[in-house]
C-alpha positions as CSV (number, residue, x, y, z in Angstrom):
1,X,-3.8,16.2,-16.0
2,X,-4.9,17.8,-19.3
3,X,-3.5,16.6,-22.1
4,X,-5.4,18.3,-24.5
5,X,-3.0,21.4,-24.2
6,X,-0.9,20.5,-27.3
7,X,-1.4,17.5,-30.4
8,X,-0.5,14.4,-29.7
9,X,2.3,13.1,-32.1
10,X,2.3,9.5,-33.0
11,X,5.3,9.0,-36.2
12,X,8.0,7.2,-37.1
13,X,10.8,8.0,-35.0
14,X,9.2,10.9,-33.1
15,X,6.7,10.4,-30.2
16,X,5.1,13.4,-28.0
17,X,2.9,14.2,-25.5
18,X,1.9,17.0,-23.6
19,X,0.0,17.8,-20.2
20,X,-0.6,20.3,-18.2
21,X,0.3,20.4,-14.9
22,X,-1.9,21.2,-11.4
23,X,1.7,22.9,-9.6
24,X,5.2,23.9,-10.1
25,X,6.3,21.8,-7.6
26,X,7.8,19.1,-9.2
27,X,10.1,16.3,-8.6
28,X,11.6,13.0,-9.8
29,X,11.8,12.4,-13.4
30,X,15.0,10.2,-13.2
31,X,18.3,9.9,-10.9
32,X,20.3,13.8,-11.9
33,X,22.2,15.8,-9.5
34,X,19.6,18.8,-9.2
35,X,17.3,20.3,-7.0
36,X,14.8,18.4,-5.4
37,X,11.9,20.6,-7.0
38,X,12.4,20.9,-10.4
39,X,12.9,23.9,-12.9
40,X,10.1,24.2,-14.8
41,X,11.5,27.0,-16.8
42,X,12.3,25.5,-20.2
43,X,14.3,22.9,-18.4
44,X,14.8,19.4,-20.4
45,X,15.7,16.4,-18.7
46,X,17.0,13.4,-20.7
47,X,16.7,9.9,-19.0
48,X,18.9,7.5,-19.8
49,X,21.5,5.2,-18.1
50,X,25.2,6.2,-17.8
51,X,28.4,5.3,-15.9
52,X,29.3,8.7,-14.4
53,X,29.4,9.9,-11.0
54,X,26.1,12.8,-10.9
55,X,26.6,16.0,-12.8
56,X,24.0,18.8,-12.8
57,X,21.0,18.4,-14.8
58,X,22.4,15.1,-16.4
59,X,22.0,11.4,-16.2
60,X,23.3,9.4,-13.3
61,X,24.0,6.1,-12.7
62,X,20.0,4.8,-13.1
63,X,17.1,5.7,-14.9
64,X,13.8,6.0,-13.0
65,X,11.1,7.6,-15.3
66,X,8.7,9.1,-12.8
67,X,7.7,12.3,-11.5
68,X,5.4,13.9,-8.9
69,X,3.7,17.4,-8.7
70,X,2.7,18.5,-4.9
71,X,-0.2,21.4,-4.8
72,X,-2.3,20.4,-2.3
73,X,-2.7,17.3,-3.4
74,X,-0.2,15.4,-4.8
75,X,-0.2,12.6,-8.1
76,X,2.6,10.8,-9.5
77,X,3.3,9.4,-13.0
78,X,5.5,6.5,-14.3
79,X,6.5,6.2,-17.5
80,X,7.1,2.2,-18.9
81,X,7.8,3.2,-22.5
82,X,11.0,1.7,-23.8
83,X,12.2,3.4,-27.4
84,X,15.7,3.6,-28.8
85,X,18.6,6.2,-28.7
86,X,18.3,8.9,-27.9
87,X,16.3,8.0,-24.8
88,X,13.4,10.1,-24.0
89,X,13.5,13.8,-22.9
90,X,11.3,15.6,-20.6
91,X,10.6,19.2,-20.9
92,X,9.3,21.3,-18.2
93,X,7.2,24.2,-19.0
94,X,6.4,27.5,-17.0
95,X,2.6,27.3,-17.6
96,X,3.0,24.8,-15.6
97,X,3.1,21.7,-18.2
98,X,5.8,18.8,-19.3
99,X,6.0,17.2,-22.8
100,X,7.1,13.6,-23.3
101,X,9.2,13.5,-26.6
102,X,11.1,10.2,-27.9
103,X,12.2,8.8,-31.1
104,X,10.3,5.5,-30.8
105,X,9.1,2.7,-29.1
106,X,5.7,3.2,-27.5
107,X,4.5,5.2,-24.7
108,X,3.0,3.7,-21.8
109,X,2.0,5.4,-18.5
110,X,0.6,4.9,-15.0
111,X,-0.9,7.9,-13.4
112,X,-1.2,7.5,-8.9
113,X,-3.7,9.6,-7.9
114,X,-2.9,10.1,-4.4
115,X,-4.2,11.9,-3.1
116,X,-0.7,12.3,-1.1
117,X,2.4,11.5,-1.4
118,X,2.6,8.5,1.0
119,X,0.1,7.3,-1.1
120,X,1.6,8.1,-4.3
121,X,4.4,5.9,-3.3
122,X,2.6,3.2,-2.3
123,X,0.7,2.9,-5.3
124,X,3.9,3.2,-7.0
125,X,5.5,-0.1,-5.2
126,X,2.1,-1.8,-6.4
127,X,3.6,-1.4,-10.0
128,X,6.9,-2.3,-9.8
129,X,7.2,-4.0,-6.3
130,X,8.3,-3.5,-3.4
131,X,11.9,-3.7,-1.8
132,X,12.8,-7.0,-1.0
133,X,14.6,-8.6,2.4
134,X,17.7,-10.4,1.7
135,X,19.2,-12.7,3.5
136,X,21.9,-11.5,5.9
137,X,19.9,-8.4,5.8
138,X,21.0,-6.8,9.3
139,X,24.9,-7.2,8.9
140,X,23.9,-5.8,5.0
141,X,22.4,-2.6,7.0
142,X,25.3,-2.5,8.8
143,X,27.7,-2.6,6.1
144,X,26.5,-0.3,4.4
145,X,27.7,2.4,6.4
146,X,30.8,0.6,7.5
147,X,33.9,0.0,5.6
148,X,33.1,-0.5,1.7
149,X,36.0,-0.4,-0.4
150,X,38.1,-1.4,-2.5
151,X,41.7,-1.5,-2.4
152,X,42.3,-0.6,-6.2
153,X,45.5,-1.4,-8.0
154,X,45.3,-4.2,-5.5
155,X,47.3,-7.4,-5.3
156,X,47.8,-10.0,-2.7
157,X,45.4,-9.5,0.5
158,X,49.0,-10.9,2.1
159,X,51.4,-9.0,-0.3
160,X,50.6,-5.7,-2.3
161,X,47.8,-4.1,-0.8
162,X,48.1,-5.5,2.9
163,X,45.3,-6.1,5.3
164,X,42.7,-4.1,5.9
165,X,41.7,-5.9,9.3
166,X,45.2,-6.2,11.3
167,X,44.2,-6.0,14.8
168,X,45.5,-2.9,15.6
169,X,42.9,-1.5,13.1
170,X,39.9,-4.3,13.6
171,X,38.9,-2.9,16.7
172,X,39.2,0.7,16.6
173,X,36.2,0.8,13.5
174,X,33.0,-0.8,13.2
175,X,33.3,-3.4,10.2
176,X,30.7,-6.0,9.2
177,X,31.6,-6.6,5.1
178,X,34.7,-6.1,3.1
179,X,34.2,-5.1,-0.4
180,X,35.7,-5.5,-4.0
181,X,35.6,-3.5,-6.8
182,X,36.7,-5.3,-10.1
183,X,40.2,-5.2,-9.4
184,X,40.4,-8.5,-8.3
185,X,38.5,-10.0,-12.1
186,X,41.1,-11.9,-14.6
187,X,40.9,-8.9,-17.4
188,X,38.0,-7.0,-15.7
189,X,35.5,-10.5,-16.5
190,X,33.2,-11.6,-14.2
191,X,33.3,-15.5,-12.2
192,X,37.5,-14.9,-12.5
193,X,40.2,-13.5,-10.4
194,X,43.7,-12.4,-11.5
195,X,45.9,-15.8,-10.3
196,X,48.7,-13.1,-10.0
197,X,47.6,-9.8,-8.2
198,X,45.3,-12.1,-6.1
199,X,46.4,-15.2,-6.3
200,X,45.6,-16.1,-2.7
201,X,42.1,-14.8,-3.2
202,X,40.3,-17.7,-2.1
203,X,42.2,-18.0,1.2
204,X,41.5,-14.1,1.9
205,X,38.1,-15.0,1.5
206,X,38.4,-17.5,4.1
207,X,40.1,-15.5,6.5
208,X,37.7,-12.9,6.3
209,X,35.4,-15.4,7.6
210,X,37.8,-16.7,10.1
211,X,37.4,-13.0,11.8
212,X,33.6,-12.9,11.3
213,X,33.3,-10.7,8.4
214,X,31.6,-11.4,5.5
215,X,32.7,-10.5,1.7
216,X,30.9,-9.0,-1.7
217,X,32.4,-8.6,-4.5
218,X,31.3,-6.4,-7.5
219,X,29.3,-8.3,-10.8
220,X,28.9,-6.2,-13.8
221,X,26.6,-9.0,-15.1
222,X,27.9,-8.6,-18.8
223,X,29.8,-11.0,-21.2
224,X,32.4,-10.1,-23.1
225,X,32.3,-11.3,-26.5
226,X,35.7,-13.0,-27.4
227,X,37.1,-16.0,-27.2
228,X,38.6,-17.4,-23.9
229,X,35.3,-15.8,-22.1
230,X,34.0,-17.4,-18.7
231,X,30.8,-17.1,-19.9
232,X,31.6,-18.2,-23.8
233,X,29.0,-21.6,-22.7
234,X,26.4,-18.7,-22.7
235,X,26.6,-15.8,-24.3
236,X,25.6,-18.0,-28.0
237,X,21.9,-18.3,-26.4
238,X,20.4,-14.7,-26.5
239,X,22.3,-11.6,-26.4
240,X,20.7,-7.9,-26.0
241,X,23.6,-5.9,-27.4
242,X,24.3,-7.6,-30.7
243,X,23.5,-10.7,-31.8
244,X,24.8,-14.3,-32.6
245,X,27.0,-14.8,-34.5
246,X,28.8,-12.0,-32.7
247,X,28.9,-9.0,-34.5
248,X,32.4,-7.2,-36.1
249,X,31.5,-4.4,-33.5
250,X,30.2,-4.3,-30.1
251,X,29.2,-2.4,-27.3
252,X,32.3,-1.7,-25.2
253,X,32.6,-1.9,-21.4
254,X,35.2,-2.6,-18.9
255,X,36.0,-6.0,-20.3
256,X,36.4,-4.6,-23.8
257,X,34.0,-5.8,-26.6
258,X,31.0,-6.9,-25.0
259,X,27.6,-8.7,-25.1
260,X,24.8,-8.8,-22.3
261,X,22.6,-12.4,-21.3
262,X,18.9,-11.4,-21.7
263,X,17.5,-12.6,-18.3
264,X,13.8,-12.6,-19.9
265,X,14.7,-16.0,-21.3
266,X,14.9,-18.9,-18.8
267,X,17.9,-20.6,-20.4
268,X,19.9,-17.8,-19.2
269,X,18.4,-18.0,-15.3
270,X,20.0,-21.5,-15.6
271,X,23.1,-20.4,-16.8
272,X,23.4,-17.3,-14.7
273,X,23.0,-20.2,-11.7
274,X,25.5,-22.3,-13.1
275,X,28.5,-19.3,-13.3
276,X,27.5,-17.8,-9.9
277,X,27.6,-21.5,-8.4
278,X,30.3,-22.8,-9.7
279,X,33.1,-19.5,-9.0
280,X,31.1,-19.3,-5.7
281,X,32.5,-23.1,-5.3
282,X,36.3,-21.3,-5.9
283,X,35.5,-18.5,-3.9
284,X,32.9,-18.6,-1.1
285,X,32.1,-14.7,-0.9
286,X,28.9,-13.9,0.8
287,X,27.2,-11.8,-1.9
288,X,27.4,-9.6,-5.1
289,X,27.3,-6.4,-5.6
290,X,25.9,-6.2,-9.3
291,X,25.8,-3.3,-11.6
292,X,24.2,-2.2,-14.7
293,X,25.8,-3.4,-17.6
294,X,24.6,-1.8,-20.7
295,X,24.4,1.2,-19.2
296,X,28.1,1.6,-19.4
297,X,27.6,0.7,-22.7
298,X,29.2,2.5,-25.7
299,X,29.1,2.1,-29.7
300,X,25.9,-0.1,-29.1
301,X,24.3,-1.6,-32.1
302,X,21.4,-3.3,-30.5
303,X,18.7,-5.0,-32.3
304,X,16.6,-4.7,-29.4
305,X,16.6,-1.2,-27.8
306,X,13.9,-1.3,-26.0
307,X,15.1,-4.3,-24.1
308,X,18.5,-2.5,-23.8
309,X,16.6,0.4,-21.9
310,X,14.6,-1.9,-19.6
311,X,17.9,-4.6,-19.1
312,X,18.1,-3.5,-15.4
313,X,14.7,-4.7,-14.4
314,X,14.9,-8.2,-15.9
315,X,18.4,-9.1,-14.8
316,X,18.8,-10.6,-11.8
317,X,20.3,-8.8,-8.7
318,X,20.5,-5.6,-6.9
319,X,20.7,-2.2,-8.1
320,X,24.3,-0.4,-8.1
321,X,25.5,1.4,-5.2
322,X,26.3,5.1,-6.0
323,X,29.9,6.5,-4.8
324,X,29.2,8.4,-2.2
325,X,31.9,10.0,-0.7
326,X,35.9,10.8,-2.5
327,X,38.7,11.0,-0.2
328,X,39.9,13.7,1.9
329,X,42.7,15.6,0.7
330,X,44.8,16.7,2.9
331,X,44.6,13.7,4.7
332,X,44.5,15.6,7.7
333,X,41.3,17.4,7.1
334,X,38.2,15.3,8.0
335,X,35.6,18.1,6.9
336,X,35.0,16.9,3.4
337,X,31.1,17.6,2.3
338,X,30.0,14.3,2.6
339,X,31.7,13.1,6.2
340,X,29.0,14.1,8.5
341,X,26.0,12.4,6.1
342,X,26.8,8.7,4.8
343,X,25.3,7.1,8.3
344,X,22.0,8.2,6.9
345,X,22.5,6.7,3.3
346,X,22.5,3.4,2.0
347,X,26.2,3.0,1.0
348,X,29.5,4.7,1.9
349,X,31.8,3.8,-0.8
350,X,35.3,5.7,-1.0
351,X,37.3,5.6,-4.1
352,X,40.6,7.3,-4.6
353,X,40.4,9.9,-6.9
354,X,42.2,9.2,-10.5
355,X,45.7,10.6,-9.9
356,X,46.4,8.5,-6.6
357,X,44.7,5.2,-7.4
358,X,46.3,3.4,-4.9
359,X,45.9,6.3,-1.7
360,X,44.4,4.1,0.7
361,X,40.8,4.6,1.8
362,X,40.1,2.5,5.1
363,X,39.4,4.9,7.7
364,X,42.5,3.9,10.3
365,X,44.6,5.9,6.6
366,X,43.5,8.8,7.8
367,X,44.3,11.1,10.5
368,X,43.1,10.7,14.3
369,X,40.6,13.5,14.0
370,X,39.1,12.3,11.0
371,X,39.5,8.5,12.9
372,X,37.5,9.7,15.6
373,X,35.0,11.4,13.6
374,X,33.7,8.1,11.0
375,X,34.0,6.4,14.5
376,X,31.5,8.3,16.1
377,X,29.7,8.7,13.4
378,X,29.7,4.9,12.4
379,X,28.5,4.1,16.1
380,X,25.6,5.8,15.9
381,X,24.6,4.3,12.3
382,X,24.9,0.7,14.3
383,X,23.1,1.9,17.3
384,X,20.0,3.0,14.9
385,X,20.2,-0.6,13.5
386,X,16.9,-1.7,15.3
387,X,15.3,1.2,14.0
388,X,16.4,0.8,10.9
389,X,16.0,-2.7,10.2
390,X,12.1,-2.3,11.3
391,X,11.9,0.9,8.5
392,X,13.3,-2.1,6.3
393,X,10.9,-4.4,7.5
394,X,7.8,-1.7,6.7
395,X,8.9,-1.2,3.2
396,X,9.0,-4.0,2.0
397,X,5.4,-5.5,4.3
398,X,3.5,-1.7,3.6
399,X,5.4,-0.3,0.8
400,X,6.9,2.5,2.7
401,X,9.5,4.3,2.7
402,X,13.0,4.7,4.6
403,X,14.9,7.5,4.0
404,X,12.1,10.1,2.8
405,X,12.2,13.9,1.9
406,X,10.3,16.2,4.4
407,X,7.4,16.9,2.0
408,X,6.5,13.2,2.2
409,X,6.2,13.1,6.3
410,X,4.9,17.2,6.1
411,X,2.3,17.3,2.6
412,X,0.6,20.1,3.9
413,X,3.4,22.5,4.7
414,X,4.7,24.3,1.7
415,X,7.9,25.3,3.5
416,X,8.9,21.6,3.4
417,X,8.4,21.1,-0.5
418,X,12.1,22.2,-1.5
419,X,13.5,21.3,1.6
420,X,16.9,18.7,0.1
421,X,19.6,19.5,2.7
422,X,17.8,17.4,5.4
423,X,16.0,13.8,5.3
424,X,14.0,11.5,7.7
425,X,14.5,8.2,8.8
426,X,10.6,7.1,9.1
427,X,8.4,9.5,10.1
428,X,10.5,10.2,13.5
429,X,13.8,11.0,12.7
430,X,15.1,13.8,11.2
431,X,18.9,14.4,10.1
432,X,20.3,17.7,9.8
433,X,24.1,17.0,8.1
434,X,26.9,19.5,7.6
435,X,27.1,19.9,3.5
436,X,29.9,22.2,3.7
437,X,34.1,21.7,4.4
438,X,34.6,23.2,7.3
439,X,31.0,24.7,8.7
440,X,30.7,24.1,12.1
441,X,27.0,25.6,12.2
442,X,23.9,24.3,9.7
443,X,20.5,25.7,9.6
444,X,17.7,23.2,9.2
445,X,14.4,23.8,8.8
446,X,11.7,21.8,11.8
447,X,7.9,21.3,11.3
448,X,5.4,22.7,13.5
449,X,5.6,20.3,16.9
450,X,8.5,19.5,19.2
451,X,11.5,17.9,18.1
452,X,14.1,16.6,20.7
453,X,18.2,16.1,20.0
454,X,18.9,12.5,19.8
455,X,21.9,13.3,21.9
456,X,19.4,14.6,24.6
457,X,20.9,18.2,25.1
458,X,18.1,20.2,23.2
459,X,14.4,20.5,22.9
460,X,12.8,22.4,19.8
461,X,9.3,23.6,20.2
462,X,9.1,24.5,16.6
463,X,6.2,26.6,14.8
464,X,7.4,25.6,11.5
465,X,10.9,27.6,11.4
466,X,14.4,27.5,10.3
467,X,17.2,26.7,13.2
468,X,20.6,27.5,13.1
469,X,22.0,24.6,14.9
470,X,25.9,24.4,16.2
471,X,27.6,21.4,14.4
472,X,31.1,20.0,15.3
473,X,33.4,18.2,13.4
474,X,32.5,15.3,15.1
475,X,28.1,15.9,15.8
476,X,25.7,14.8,13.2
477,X,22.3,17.0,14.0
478,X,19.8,14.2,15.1
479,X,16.1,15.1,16.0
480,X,13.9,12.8,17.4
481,X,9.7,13.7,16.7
482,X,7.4,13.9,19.3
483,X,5.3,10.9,19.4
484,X,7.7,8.1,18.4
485,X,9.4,5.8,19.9
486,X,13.1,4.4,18.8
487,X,14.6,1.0,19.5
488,X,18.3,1.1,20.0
489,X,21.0,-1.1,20.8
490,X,24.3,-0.9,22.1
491,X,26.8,-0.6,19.5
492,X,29.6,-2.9,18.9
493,X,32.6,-3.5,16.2
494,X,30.3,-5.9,13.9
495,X,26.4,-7.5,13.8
496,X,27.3,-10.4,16.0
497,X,28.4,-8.4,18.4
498,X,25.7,-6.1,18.9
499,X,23.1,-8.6,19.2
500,X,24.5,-9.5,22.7
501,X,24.3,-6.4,23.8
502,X,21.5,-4.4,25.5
503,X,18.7,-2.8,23.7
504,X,17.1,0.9,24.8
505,X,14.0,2.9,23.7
506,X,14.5,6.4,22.9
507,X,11.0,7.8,24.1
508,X,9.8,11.2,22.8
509,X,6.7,12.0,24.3
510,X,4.6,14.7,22.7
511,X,3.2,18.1,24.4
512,X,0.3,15.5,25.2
513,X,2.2,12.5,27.2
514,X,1.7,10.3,24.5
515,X,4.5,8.1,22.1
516,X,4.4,4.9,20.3
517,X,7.0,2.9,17.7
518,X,7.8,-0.7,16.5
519,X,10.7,-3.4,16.5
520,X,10.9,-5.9,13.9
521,X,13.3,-8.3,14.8
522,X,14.6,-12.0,13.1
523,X,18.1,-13.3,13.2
524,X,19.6,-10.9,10.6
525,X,20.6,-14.1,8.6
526,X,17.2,-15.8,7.0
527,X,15.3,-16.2,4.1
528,X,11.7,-14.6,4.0
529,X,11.4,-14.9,7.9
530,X,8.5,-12.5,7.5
531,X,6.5,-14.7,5.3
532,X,7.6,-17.5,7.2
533,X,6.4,-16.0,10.7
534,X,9.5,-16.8,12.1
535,X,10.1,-12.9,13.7
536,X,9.1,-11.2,16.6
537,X,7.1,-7.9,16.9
538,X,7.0,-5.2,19.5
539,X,4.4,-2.5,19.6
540,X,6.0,-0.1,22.3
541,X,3.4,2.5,23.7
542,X,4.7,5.1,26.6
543,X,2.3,8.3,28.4
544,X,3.3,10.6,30.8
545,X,1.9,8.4,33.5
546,X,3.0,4.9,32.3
547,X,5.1,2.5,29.3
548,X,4.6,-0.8,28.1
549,X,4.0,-2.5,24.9
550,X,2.3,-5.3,23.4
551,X,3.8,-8.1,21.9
552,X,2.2,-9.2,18.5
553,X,4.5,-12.2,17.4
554,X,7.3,-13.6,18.8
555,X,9.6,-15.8,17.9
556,X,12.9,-17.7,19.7
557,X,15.1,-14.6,18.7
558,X,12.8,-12.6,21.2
559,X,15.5,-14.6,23.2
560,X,18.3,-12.7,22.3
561,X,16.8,-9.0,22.9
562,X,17.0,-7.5,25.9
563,X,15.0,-4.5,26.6
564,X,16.8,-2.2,29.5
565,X,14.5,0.9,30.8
């Protein structure tokens, strides 16, 4: 970094600074729908949170001011300034270099050194934290890449918009969680439900539980600001987005005129307790899925901008789940882009598009093709369970990663460093997805070493190449990397299920005879088992000549796995 490359502007209402930069390989610098190495040809990038589905080289769903620059050796910078609107724009440079440029606040950076991008990260997560393990974490895994939607326009789970889980569907798709969006809120406001359109809400709650499903519904976590509120008890403490007595104008979001609790001040923790308690006391849903509010925000006179930028990381809660995939019109055509990757991500959410709100979107609405494909597909996500819950497991205990670019696993190979039509599970797994309707070959590029199909029809001895790869309808390319070892279990239709079935190990021996990997493993259901010490660990080691492992904790849930050869 040399910032000495341009002035350093420090005014009223207009901050800059400038560095130079080691490479033009650079990424980050937000969530936009762009490359994964940057243009660094007079290309601005403005970060600031919006409610819109990803556009090119425009603002997403969340704002993440970061960015790293690979050459060899790889740093990473985050940016903690807060400042008001407009939010702060990045501009990339050809020399290379990038200038910081905002209209206020005060600009605050952390620079990790490296010297690789592993390492970047890790000193990242020392920042700002790393992820955190929920309770009901393994059926959360699961759910994420099983059925998550909502049936919009909804009304009665017994009336209007029927049952999702009739038995002729329940056991022909893998389902752990059902989903709401807002459709089932009183006026689109949070802690109430619409005594009309769902006026047997509770009870579907219940009987969701009854089959051994659980249920999340979505938060938006703001207040609106009129009278006959749910939350009227506490948005008179501290608001973000106006302030009391409640302004003539405010912010608007789906509730209409709106204000937002500031979770930096206890009183509200209390309150926030209090409305989560008491409508989980109504209805006993298993957990929320809570998005931003004032970045959906519009006409918003805050007297506090900078705490309106940084609102997502006080509240309390997760972070929103992007919409992954839009249905597949003709209903007859399974193909759509994103149908062979949402196993791999963290949440498969399928909205109906605007001019057929209520199309349905389970998967037993579509046709048997497409049926059999998010069947297969949705199989394999819950065999990779055990796999993936241990990834889990790591970043949260090591501040690694799960799903990871190949650059991250591959530093020292330039080919890799613009490589954003494949990912990697860990450093042993890489996925090689169809991006295209109606392809039914995909070229991905392998690493030097050897790389074996998880299907186990294909060996790669790879010197660093691109692979055209045969890819139909219903195959997702899976590679497996030399040298790791995968626990798997047998899939079944839910969580519960699978734990009572056998596990395997997926062995991939390198050129060598050598291969090691990990299982974490709790009840799925806990509370900080891992700082409790109430898991088990399995260090799995295999050779040419011999496996075995080595067990470093256990814990009584080793008695529900079962290890098959």
């Amino acid at each position: 970094l040399n910032t000495t490359v341009a002035p350093l502007f420090f005014a009223d209402q207009f901050l800059q600074i400038s560095t130079s930069l080691p490479s033009r390989f650079i990424s980050g610098l937000g969530e936009h729908l762009t490359p994964l190495v940057l243009d660094t040809a007079w290309t601005r990038v403005t970060l600031w949170n919006r409610d819109m589905a990803p556009v090119v080289w425009s603002g997403a769903e969340g704002k993440g001011d970061g960015s790293s620059a690979l050459a060899g050796a790889t740093h990473g910078l985050l940016s903690c300034s807060s400042g008001a609107r407009p939010s702060p724009d990045v501009l990339l440079q050809p020399s290379p270099a990038l200038t910081w440029r905002t209209t206020g606040g005060i600009l605050d950076f952390y620079i990790f050194l490296g010297p690789d991008p592993k390492s970047v990260v890790r000193q990242y997560l020392d920042v700002v934290g790393r992820s955190q393990v929920l309770p009901g974490s393994l059926w959360l895994k699961a759910a994420m890449g099983g059925l998550m939607g909502s049936p919009c326009g909804a009304g009665s789970h017994g009336g209007v918009w029927g049952d999702p889980l009739l038995p002729e569907h329940r056991y022909c798709h893998t389902q752990d969680v059902q989903w709401n969006d807002l459709d089932y809120a009183d006026a689109k406001r949070d802690f109430t439900f619409n005594k009309k359109s769902f006026r047997d809400y509770p009870e579907m709650v219940q009987d969701f539980h009854r089959r051994g499903l659980r249920y999340i519904m979505i938060v938006v976590s703001d207040t609106p600001g009129r009278a006959g509120a749910p939350a009227g008890v506490g948005w008179h403490r501290v608001v973000l987005c106006g302030a009391f007595p409640i302004p003539s104008s405010l912010p608007q979001v789906w509730p209409g005129p709106t204000v937002f609790p500031d979770f930096t001040n206890p009183e509200t923790h209390e309150w926030w307790y209090d409305m989560v308690k008491d409508f989980h006391d109504q209805v006993p849903f298993d957990g929320m899925w809570i998005v931003s509010g004032p970045g959906r925000a519009a006409g918003c006179g805050s007297p506090a901008p900078a705490l309106h930028l940084c609102w997502a990381l006080v509240r309390q809660g997760a972070a929103p789940f992007p919409p992954l995939l839009s249905p597949s019109p003709p209903r007859t055509c399974p193909s759509r882009i994103p149908e062979r990757r949402p196993p791999f991500l963290p949440a498969l959410s399928k909205h109906p598009p605007p001019a057929s709100p209520l199309q349905p979107q389970e998967p037993y609405a579509f046709s048997p093709a497409a049926q059999a494909a998010m069947r297969n597909a949705l199989r394999l996500r819950y065999s990779l369970l055990p796999f993936l819950y241990t990834l889990f497991h790591r970043a949260h205990s090591a501040g690694e990663t799960v799903a990871r670019p190949l650059f991250l696993e591959f530093p020292k190979d330039p080919n890799t460093w613009a490589v954003d039509r494949q990912l990697m599970w860990g450093g042993g797994l890489l996925v090689t997805p169809v991006l295209e309707a109606g392809q039914t070959k995909v070229s991905g590029y392998f690493p030097a070493g050897t790389w074996y199909s998880l299907a186990g029809d294909s060996t790669i001895h790879s010197k660093g190449q691109w692979i055209l790869l045969p890819a139909p309808l219903d195959t997702i390319n899976v590679h497996v990397r030399a040298g790791h070892i995968l626990p798997l279990q047998e899939p079944a239709f839910s969580t519960a299920e699978s734990r009572n079935k056998g596990m395997a190990l997926v062995v991939a021996l390198t050129p060598d005879g050598f291969a090691r990997g990990d299982l974490f493993w709790d009840d799925g259901e806990s509370w900080q088992t891992f700082e409790k010490g109430d898991y088990t660990e399995i260090l799995f080691l295999a050779t040419n000549v011999s496996e075995g492992g080595q067990l470093l904790r256990a814990s009584a849930h080793l008695d529900g796995v079962l290890l098959e050869a």
